[in-house]
C-alpha positions as a Markdown table, in Angstrom:
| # | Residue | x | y | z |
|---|---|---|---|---|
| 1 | Unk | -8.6 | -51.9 | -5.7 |
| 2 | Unk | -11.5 | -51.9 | -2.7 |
| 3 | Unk | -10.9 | -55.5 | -2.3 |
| 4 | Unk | -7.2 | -54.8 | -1.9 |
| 5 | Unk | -8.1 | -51.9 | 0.5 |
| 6 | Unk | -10.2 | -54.6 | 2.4 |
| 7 | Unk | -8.1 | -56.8 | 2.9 |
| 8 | Unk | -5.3 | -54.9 | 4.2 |
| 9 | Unk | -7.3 | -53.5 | 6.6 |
| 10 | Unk | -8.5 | -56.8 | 8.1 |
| 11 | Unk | -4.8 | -57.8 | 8.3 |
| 12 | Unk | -4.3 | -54.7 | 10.0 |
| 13 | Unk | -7.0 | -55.1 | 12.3 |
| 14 | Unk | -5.6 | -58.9 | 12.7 |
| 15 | Unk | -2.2 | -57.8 | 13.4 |
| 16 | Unk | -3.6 | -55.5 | 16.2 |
| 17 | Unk | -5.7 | -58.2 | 18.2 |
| 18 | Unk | -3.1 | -60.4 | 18.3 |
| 19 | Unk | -0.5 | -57.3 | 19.5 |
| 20 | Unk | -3.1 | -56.4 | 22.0 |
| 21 | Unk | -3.6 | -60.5 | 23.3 |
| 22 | Unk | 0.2 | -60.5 | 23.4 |
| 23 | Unk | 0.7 | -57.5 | 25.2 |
| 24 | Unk | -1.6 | -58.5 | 27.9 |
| 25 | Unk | -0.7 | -62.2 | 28.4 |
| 26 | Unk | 3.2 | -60.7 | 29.0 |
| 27 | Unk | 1.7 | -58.2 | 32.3 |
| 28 | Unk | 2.6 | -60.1 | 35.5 |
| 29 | Unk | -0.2 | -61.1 | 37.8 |
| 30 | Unk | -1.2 | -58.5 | 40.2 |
| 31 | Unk | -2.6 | -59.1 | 44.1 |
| 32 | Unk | -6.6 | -58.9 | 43.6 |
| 33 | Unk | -7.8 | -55.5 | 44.7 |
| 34 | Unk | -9.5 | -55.5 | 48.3 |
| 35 | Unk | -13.0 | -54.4 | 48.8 |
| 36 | Unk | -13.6 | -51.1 | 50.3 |
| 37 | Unk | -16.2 | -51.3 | 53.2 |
| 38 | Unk | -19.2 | -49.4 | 51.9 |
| 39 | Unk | -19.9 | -46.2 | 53.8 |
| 40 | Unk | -22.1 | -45.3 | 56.2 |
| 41 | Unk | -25.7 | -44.2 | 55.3 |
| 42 | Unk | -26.4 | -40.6 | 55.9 |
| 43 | Unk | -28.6 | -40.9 | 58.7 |
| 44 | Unk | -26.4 | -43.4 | 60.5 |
| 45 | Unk | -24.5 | -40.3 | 62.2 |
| 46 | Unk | -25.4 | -37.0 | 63.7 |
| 47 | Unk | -23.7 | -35.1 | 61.3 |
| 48 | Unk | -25.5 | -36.8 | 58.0 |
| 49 | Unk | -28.7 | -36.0 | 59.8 |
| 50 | Unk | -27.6 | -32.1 | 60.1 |
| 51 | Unk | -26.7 | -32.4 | 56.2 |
| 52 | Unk | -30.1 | -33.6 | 55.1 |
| 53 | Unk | -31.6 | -30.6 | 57.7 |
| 54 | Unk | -29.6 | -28.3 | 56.4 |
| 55 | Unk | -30.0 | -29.7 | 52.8 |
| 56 | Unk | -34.1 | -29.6 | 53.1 |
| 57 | Unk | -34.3 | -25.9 | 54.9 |
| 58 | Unk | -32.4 | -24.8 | 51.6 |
| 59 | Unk | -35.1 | -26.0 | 49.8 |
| 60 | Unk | -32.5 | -28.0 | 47.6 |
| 61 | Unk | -30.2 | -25.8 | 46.7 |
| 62 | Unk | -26.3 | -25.6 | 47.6 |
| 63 | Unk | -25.8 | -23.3 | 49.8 |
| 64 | Unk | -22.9 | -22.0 | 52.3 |
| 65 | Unk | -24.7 | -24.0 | 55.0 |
| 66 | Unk | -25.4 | -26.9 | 53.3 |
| 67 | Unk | -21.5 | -26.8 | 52.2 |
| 68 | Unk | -20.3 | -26.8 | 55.7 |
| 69 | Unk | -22.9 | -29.7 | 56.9 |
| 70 | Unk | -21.3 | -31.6 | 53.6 |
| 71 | Unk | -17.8 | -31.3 | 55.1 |
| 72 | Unk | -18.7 | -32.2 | 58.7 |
| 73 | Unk | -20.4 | -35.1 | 57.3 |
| 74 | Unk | -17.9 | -36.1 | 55.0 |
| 75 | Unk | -15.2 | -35.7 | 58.4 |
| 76 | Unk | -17.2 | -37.9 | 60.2 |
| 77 | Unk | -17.6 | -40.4 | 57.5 |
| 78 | Unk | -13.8 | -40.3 | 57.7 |
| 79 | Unk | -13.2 | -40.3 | 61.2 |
| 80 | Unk | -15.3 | -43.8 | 61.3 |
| 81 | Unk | -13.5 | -45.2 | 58.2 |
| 82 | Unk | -10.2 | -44.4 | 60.0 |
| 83 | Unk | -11.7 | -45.8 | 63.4 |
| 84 | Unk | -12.4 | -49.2 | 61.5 |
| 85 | Unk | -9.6 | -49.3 | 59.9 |
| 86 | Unk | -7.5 | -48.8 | 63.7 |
| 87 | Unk | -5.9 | -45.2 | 62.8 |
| 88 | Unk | -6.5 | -42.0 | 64.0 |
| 89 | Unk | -7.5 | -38.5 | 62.8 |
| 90 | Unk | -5.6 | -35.6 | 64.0 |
């Protein structure tokens, strides 16, 4: 009976692979995906060097200070991604 039960599940684990090589050969070929350019280093703008102020005078921790110098730096980041990229921020 456990040789039975063995090979049954190799068939079943068989039966799966080739499902699952199947299954993806049939998916159509997709565009490849773009490279994002990498962001800017914090100290690269004004505002990342306000974050790592603010971020040291709070000896580390996260603060309401350090939250809003984290969301003018992460605006900024922005602003220059959309600048690159030939949009605009309202």
């Amino acid at each position: 009976m456990p040789r039975l039960k063995d090979a049954l599940s190799r068939i079943t684990l068989t039966l799966i692979a080739a499902l699952a090589l199947s299954a993806s050969a049939a998916q159509p070929v997709t565009k490849p995906i773009e490279a994002k350019p990498a962001p800017l280093p914090i100290d690269d703008l004004a505002e990342g060097k306000a974050l790592r102020s603010a971020w040291a005078g709070a000896q580390y921790k996260f603060t309401p200070d350090v939250r809003a110098a984290y969301l003018a730096f992460a605006k900024a980041q922005t602003r220059h991604a959309l600048a690159a990229a030939g949009k605009r921020f309202r």
